[in-house]
C-alpha positions in Angstrom: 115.1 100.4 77.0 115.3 101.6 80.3 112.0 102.2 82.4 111.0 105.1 82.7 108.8 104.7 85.9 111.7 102.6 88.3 114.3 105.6 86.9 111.8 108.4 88.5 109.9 105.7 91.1 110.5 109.0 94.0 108.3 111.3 92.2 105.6 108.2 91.2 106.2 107.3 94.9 105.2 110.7 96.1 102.5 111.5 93.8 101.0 108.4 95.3 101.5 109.3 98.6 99.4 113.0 98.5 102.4 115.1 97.0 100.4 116.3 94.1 98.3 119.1 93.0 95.2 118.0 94.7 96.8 116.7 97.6 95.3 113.5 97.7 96.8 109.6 97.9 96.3 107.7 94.8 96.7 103.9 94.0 99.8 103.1 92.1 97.3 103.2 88.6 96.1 106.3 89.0 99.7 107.8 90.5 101.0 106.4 87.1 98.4 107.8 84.9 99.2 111.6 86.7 102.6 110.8 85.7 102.4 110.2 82.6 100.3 113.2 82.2 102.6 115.3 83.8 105.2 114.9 81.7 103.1 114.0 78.0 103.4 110.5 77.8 101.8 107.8 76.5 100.0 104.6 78.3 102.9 102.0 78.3 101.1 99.0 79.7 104.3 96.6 79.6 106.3 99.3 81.8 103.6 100.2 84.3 103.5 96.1 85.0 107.4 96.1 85.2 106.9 99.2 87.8 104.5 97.5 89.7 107.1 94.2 89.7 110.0 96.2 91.0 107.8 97.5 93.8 106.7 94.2 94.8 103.0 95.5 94.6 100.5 92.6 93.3 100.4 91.8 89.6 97.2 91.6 87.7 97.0 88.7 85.3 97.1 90.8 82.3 100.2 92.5 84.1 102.0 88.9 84.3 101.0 88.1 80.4 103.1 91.4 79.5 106.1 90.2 81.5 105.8 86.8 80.5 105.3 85.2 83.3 
C-alpha cells in the first residue's frame, strides 16, 4: 500500500506552512489531522509515523514501535 501522506507531502507541506483556511502554521500532527479531514479520512497512526520518517522530522517512541524500529 502506498502512503498516502509522502504521495500528497506538497499539500501536507503547505497546510503546515499557513496555506490553509485559517491561515495559520501548524505542527506536522495537526497539518496531518487537517488533512485527513479535508479529504474524509481516517487516523492512520502507522502512515503519519512513516510520513514523519520520510521527512526526517523526529520520531516519537510510539512512532518507532509502528515502524519497527
Amino acid at each position: 500500500m502506498k502512503n498516502i501522506y509522502i504521495q500528497n507531502h506538497a499539500e501536507i507541506k503547505a497546510i503546515c506552512a499557513g496555506k490553509n483556511d485559517e491561515k495559520r502554521k501548524y505542527d506536522v500532527n495537526v497539518g496531518l489531522d487537517i488533512y485527513d479531514s479535508k479529504h474524509g479520512l481516517k487516523r492512520n497512526d502507522k502512515a503519519r509515523a512513516e510520513y514523519k520518517q520520510f521527512c526526517g522530522l523526529p520520531l516519537s517512541v510510539r512512532d518507532k514501535d509502528l515502524l519497527g524500529l
